[in-house]
Backbone of each chain as nested JSON, in Angstrom:
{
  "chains": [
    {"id": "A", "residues": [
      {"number": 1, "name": "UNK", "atoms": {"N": [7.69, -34.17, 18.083], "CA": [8.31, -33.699, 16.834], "C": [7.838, -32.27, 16.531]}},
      {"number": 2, "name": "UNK", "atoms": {"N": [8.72, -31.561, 16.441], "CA": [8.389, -30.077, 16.188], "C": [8.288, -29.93, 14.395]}},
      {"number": 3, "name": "UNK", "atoms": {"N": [7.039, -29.18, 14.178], "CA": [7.67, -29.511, 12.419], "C": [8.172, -28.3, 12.12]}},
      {"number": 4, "name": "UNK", "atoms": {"N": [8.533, -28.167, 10.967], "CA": [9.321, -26.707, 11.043], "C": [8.52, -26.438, 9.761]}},
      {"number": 5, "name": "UNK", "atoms": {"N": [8.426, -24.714, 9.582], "CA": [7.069, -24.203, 8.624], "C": [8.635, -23.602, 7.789]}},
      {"number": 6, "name": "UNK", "atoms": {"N": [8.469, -23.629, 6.601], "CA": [9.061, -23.297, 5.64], "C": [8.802, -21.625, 5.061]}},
      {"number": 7, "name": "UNK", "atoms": {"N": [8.929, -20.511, 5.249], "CA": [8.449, -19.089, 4.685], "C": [9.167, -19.127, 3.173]}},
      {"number": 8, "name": "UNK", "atoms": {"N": [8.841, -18.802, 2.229], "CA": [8.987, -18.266, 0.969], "C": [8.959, -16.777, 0.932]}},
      {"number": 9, "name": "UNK", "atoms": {"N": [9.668, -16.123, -0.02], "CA": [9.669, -14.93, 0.013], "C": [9.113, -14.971, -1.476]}},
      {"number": 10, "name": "UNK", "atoms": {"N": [8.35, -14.181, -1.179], "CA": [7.187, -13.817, -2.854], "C": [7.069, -12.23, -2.726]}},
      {"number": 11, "name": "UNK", "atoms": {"N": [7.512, -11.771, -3.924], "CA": [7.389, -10.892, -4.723], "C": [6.5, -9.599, -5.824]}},
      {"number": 12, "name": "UNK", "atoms": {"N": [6.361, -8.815, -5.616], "CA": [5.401, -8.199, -6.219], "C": [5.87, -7.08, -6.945]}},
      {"number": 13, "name": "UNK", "atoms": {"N": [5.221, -6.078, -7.781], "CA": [5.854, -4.839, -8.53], "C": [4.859, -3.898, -8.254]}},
      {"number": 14, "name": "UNK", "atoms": {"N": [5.256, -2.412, -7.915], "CA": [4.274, -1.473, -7.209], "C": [4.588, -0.313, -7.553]}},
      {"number": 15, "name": "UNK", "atoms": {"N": [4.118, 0.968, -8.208], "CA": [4.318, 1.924, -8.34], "C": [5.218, 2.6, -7.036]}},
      {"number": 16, "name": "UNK", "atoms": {"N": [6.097, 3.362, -6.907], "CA": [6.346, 4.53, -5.966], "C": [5.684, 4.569, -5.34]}},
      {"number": 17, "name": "UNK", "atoms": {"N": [4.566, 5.708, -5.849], "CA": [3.18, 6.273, -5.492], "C": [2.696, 5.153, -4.59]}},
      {"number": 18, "name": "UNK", "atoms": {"N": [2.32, 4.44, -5.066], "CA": [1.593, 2.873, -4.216], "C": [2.475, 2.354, -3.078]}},
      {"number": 19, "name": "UNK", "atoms": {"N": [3.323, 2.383, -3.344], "CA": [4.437, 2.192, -1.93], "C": [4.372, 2.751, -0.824]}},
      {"number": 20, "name": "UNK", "atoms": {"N": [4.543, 4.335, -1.343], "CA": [4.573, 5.056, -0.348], "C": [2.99, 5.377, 0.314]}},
      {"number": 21, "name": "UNK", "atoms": {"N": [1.847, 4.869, -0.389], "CA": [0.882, 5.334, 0.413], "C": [0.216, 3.916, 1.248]}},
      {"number": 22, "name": "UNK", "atoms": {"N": [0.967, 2.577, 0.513], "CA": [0.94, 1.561, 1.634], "C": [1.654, 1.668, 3.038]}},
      {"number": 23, "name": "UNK", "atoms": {"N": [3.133, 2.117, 2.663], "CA": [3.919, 2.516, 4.076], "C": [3.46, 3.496, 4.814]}},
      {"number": 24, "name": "UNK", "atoms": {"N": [2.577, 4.071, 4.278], "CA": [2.027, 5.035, 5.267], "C": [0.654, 4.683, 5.928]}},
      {"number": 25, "name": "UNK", "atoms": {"N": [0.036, 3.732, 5.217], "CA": [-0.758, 3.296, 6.094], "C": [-0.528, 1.954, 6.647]}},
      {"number": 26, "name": "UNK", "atoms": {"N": [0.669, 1.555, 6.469], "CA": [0.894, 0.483, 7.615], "C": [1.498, 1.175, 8.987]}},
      {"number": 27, "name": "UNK", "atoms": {"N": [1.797, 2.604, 8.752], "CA": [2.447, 2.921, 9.974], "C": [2.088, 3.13, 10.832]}},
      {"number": 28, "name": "UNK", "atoms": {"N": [0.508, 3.898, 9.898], "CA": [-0.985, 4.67, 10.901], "C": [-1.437, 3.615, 11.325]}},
      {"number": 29, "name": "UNK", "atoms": {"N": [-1.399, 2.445, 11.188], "CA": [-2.674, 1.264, 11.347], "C": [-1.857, 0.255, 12.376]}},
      {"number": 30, "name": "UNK", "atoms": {"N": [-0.301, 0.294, 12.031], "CA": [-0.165, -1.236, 12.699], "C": [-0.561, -1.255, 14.409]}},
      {"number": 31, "name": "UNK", "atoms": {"N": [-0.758, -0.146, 15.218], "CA": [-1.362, -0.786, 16.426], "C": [-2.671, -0.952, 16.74]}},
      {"number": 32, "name": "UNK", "atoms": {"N": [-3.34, -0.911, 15.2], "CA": [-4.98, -1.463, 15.128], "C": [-4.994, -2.273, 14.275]}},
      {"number": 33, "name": "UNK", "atoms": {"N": [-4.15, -2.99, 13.281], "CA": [-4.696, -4.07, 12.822], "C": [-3.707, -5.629, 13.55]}},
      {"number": 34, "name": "UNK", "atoms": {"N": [-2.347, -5.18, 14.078], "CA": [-1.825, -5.865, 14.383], "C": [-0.524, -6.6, 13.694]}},
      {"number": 35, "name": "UNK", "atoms": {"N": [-0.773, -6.163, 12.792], "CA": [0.665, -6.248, 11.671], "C": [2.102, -5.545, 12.421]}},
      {"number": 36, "name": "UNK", "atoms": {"N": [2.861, -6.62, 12.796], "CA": [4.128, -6.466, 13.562], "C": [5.074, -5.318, 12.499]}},
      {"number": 37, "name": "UNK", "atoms": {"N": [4.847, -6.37, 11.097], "CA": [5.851, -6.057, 10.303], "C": [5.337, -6.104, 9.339]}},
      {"number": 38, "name": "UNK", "atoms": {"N": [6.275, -5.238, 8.207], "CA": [5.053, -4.342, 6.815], "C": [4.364, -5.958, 5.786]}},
      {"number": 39, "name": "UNK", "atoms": {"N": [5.614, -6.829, 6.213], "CA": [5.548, -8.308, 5.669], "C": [4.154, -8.815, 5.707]}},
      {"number": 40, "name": "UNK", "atoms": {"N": [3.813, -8.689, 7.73], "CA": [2.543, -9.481, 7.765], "C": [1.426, -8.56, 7.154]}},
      {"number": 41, "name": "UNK", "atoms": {"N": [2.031, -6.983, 7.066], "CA": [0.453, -6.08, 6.601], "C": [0.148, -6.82, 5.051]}},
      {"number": 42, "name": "UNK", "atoms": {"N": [1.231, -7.12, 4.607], "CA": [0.975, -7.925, 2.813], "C": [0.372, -8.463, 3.193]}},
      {"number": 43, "name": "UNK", "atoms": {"N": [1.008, -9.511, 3.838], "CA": [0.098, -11.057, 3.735], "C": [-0.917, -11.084, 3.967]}},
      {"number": 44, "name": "UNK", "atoms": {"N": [-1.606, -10.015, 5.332], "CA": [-2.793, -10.234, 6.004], "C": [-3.951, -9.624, 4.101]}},
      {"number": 45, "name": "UNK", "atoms": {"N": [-2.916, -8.538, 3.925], "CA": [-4.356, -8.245, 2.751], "C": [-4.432, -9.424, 1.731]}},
      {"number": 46, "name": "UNK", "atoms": {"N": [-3.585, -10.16, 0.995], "CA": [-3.407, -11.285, 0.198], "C": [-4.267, -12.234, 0.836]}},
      {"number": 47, "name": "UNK", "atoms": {"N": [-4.233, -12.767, 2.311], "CA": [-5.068, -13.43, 2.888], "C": [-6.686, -13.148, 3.037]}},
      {"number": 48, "name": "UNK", "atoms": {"N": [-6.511, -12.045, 3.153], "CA": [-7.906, -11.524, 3.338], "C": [-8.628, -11.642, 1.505]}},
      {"number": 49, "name": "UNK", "atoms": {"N": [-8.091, -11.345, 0.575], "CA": [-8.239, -11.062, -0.621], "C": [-8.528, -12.698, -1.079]}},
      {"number": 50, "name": "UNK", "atoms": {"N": [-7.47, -13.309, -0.442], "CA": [-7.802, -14.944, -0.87], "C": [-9.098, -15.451, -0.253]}},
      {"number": 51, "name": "UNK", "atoms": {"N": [-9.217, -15.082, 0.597], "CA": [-10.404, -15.733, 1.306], "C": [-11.774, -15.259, 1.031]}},
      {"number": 52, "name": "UNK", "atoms": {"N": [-11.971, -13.91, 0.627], "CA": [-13.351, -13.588, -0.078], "C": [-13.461, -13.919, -1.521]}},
      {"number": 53, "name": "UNK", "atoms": {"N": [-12.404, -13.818, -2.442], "CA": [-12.729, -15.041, -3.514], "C": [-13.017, -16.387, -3.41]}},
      {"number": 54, "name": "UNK", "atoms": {"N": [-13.124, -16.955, -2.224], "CA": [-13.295, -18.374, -1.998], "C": [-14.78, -17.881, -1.408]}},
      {"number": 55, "name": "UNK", "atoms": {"N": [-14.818, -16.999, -0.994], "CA": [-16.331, -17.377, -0.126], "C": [-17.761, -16.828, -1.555]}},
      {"number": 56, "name": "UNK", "atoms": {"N": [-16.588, -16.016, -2.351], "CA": [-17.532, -15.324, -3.427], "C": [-17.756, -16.407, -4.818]}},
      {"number": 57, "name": "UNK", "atoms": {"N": [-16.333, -16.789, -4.748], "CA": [-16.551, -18.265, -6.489], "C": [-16.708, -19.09, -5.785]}},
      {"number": 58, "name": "UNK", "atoms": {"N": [-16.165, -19.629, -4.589], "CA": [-16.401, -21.025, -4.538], "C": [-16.794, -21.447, -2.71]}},
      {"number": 59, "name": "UNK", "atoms": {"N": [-17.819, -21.102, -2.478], "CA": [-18.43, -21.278, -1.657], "C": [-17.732, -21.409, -0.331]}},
      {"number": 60, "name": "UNK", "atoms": {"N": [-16.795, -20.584, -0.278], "CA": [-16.149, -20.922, 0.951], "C": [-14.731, -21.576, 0.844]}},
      {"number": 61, "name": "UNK", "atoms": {"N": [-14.713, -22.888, 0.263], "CA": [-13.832, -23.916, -0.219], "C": [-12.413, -23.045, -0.836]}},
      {"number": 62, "name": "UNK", "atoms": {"N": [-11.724, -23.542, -1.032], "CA": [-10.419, -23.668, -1.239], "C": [-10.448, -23.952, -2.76]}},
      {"number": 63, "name": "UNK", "atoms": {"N": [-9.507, -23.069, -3.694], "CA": [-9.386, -23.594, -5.023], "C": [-9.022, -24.673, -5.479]}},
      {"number": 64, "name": "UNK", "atoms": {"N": [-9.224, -25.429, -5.714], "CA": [-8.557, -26.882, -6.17], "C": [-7.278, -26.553, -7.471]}},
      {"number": 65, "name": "UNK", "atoms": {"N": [-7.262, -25.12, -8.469], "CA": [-6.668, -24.901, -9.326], "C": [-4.954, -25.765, -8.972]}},
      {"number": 66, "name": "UNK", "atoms": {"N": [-4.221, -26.093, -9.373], "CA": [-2.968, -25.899, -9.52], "C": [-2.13, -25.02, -8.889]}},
      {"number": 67, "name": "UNK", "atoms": {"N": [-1.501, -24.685, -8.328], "CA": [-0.998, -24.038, -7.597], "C": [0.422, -23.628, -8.609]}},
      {"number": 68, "name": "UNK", "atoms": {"N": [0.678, -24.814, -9.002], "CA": [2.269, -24.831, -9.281], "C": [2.309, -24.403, -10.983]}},
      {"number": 69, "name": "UNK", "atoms": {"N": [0.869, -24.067, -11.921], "CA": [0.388, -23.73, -12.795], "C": [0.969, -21.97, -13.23]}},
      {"number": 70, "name": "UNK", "atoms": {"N": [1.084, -21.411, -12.242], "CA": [0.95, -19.528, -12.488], "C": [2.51, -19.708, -13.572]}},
      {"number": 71, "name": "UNK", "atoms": {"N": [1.939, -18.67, -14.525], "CA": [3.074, -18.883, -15.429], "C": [4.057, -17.493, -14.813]}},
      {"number": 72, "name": "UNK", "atoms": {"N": [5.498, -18.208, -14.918], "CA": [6.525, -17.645, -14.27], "C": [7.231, -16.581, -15.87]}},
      {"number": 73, "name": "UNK", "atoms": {"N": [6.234, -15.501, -16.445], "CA": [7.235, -15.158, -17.349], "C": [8.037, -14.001, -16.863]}},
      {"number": 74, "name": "UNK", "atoms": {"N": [7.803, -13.611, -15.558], "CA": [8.72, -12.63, -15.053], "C": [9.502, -12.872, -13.776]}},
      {"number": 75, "name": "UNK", "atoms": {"N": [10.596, -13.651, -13.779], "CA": [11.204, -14.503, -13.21], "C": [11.119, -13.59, -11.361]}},
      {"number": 76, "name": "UNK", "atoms": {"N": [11.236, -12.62, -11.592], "CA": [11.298, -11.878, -10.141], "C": [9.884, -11.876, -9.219]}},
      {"number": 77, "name": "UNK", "atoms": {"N": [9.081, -12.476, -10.068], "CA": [7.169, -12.208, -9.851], "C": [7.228, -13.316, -8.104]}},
      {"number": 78, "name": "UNK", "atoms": {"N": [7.79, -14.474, -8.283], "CA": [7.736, -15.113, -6.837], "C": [8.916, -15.587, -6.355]}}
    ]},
    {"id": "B", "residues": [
      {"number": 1, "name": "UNK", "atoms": {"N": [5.677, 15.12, -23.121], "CA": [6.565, 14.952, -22.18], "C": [6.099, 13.295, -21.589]}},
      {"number": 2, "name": "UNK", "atoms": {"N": [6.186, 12.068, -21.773], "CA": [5.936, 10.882, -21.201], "C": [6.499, 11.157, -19.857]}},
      {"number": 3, "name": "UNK", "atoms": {"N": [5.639, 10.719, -18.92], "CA": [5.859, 10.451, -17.446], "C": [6.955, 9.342, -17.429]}},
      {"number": 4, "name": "UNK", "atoms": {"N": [8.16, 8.507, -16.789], "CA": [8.256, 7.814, -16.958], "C": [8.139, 7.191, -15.655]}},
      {"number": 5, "name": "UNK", "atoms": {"N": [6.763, 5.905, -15.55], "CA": [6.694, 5.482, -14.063], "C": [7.853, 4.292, -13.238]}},
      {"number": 6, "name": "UNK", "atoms": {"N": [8.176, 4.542, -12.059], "CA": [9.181, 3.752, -12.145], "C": [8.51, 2.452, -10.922]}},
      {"number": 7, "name": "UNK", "atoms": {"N": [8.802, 1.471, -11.049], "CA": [8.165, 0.093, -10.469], "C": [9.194, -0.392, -9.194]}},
      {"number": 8, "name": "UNK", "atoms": {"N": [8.986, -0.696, -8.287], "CA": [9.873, -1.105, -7.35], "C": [8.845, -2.464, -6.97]}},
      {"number": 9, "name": "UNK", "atoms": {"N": [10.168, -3.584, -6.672], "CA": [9.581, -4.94, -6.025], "C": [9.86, -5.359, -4.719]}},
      {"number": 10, "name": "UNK", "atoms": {"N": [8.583, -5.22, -4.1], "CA": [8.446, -5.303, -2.813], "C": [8.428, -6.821, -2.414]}},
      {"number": 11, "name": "UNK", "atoms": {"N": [8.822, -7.087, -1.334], "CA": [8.564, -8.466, -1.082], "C": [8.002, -8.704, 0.38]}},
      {"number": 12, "name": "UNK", "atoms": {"N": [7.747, -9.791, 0.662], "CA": [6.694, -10.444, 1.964], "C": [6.948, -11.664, 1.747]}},
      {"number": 13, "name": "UNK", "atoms": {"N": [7.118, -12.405, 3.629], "CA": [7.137, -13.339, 3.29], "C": [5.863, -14.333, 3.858]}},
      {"number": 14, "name": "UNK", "atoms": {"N": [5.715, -15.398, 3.711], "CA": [4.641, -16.506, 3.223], "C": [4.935, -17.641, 3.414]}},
      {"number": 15, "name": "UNK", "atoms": {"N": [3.706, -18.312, 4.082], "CA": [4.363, -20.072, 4.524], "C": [3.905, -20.696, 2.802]}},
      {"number": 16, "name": "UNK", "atoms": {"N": [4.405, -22.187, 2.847], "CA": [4.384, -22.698, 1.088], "C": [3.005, -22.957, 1.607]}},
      {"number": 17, "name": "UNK", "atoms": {"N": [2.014, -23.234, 2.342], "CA": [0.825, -23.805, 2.308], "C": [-0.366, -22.164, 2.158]}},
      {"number": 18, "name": "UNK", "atoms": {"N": [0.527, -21.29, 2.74], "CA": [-0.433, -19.618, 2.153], "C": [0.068, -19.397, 0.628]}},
      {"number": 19, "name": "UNK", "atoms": {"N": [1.362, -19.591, 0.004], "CA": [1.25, -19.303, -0.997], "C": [0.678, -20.284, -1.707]}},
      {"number": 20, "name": "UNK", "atoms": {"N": [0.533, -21.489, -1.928], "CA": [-0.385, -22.238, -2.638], "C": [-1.381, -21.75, -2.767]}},
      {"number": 21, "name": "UNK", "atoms": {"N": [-2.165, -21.992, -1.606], "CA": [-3.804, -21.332, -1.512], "C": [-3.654, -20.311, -2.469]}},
      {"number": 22, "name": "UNK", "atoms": {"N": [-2.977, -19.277, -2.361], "CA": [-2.914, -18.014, -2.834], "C": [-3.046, -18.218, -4.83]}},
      {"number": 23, "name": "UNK", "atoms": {"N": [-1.806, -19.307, -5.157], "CA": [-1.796, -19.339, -6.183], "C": [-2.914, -20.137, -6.789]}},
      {"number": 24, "name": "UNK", "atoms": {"N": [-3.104, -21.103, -5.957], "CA": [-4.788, -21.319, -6.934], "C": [-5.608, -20.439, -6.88]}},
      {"number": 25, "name": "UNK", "atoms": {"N": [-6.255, -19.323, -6.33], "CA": [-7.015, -19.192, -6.014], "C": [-6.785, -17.502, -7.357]}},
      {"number": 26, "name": "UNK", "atoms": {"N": [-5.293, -17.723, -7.157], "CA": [-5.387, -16.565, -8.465], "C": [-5.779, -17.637, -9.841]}},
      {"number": 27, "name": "UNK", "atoms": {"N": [-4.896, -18.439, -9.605], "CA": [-5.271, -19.518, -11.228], "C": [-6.777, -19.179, -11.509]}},
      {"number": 28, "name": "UNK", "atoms": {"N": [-7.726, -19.684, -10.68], "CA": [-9.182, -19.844, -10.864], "C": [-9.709, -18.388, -10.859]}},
      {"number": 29, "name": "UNK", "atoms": {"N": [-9.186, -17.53, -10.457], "CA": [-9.872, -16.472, -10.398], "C": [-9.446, -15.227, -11.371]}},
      {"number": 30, "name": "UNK", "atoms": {"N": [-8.478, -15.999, -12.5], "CA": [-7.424, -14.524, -13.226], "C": [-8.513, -13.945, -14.301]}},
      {"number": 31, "name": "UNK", "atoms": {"N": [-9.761, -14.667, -14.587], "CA": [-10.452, -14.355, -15.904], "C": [-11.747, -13.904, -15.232]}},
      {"number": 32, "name": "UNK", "atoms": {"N": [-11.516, -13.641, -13.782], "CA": [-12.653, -13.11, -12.839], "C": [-12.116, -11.658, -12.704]}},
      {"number": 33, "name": "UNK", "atoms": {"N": [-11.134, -11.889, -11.935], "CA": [-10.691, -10.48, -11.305], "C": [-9.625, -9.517, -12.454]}},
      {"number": 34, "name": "UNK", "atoms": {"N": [-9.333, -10.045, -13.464], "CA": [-8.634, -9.172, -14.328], "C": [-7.236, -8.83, -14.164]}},
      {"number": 35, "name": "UNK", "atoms": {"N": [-6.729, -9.528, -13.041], "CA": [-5.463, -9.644, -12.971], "C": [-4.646, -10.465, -13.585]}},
      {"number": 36, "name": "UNK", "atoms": {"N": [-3.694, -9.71, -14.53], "CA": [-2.649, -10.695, -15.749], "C": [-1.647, -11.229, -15.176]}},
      {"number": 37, "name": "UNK", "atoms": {"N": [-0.838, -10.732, -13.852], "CA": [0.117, -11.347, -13.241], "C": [-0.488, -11.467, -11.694]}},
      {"number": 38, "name": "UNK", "atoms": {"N": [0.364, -12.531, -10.999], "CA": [0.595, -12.872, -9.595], "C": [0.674, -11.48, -8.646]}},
      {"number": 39, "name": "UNK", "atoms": {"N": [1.767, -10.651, -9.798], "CA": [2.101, -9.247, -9.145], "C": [0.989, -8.414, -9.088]}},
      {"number": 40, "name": "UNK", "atoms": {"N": [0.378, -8.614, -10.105], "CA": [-0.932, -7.374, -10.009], "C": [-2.194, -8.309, -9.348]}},
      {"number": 41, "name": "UNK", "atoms": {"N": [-2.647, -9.544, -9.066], "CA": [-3.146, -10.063, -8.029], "C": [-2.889, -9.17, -6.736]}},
      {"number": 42, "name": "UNK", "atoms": {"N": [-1.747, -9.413, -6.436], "CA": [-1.074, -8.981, -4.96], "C": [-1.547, -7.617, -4.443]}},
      {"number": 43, "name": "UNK", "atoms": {"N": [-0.606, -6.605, -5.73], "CA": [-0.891, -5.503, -5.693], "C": [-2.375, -5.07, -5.2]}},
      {"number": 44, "name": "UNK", "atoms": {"N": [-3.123, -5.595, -6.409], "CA": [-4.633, -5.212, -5.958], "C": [-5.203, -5.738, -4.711]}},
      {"number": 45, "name": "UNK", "atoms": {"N": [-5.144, -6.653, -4.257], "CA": [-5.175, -6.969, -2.73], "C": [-4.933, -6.296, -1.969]}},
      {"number": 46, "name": "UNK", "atoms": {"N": [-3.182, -5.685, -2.131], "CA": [-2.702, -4.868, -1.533], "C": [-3.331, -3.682, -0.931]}},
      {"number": 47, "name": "UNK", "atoms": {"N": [-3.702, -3.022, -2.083], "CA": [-4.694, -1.462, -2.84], "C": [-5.755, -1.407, -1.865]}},
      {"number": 48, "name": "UNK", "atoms": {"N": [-6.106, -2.402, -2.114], "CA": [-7.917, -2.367, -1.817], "C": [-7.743, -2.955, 0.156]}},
      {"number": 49, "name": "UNK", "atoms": {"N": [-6.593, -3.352, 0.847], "CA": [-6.67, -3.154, 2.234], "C": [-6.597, -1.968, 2.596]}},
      {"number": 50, "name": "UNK", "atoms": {"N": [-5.615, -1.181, 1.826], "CA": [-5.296, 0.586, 2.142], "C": [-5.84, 1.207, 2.154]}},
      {"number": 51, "name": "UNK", "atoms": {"N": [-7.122, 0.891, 0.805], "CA": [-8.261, 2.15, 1.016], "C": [-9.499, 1.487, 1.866]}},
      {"number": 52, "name": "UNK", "atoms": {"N": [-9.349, 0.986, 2.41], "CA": [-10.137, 0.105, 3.318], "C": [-9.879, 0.42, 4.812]}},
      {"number": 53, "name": "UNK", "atoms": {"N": [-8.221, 0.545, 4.922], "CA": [-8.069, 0.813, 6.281], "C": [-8.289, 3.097, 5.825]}},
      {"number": 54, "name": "UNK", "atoms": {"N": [-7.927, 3.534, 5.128], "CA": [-8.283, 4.34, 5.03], "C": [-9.6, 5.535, 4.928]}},
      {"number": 55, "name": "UNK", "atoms": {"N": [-10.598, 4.514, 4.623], "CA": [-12.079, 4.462, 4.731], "C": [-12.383, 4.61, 6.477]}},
      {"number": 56, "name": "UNK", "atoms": {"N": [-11.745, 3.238, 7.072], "CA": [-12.195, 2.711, 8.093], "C": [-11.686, 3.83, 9.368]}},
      {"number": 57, "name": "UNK", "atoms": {"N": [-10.709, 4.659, 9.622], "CA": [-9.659, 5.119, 10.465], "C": [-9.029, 6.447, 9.759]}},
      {"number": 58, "name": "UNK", "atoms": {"N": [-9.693, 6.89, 8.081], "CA": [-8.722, 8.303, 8.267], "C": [-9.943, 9.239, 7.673]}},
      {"number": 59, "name": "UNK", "atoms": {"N": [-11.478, 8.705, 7.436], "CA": [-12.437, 9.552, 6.182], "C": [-12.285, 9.565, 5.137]}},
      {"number": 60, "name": "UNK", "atoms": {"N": [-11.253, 8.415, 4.394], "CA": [-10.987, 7.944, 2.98], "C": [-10.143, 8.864, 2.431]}},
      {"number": 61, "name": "UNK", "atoms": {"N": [-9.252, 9.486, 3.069], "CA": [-8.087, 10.071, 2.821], "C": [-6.507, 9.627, 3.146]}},
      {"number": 62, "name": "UNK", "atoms": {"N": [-6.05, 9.765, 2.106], "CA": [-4.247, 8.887, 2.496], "C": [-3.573, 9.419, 3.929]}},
      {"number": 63, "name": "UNK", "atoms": {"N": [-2.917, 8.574, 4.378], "CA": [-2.621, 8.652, 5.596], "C": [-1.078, 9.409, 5.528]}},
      {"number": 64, "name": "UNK", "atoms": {"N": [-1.506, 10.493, 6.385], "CA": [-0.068, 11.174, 6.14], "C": [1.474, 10.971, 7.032]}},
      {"number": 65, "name": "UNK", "atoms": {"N": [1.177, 9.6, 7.587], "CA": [2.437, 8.976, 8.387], "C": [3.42, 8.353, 7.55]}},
      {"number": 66, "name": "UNK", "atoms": {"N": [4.588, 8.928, 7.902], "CA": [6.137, 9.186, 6.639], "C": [6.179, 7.684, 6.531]}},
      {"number": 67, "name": "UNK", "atoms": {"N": [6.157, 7.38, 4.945], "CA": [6.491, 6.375, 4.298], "C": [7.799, 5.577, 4.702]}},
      {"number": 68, "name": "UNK", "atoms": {"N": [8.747, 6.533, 5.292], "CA": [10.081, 6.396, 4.995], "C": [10.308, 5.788, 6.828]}},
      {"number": 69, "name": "UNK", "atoms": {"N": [9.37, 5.77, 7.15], "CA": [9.798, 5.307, 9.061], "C": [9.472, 4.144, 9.344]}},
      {"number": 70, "name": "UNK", "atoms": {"N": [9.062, 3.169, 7.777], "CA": [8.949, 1.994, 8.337], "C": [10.577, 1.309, 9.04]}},
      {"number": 71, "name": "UNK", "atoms": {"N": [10.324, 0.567, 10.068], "CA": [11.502, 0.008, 10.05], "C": [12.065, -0.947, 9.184]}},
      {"number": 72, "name": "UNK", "atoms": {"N": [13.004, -1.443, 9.004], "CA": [13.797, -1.932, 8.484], "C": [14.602, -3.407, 8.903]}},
      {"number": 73, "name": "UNK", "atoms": {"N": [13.763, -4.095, 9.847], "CA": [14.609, -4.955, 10.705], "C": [15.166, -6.219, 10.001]}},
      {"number": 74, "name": "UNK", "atoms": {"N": [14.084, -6.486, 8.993], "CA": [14.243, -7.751, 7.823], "C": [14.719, -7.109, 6.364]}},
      {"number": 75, "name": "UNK", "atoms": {"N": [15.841, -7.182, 6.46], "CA": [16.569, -6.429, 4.672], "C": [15.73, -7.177, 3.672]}},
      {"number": 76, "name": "UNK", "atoms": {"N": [15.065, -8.353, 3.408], "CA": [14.552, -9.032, 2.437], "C": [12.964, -8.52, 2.709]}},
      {"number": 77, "name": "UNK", "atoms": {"N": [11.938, -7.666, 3.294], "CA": [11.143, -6.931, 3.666], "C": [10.63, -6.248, 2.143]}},
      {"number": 78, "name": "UNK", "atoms": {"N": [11.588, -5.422, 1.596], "CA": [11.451, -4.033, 0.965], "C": [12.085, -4.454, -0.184]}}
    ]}
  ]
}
């Protein structure tokens, strides 16, 4: 049985300024960090960002919070 | 003269078991890290890989590779 992984597309809001100096360093970087596509350069920092708050509040572990909790008042946010 | 800044929403995509993680881990951590939305979670994640890879690979200066040459292969990307 093959399972099939589901992708979500999630959303964020970014200055210009901030845009353009992320696209520019995903352009310089992607054949040293490995980011195919500007997609995985997000994720990898979100990932990376998730994972030292776990090793910094909670010992490593995984949040137990709610997931399905984040209040949606800006409908475009995920 | 007010600046007026203008916001663009970037998107990435994400398996539902990374964005979970992700969203608890902002739940538990929003009165830590000072982030009021999901979006400015991200963002700052975002931020803080750039000047990181920029630290690491340019002497902590913005990288001057054109914003504008990312490709384009996934329209839901940007």
């Amino acid at each position: 049985v093959v399972e099939k992984k589901t992708y979500r597309k999630t959303s964020f809001f970014q200055s210009r300024e901030s845009g353009a100096r992320m696209r520019s360093a995903y352009m310089a970087t992607r054949h040293l960090t490995g980011s195919r596509t500007l997609s995985d350069f997000i994720l990898a920092a979100v990932e990376r960002e998730v994972e030292a708050l776990e090793r910094q509040y909670n010992g490593g572990d995984r949040f137990t919070a709610d997931p399905d909790s984040v209040p949606r008042g800006r409908p475009l946010e995920t």
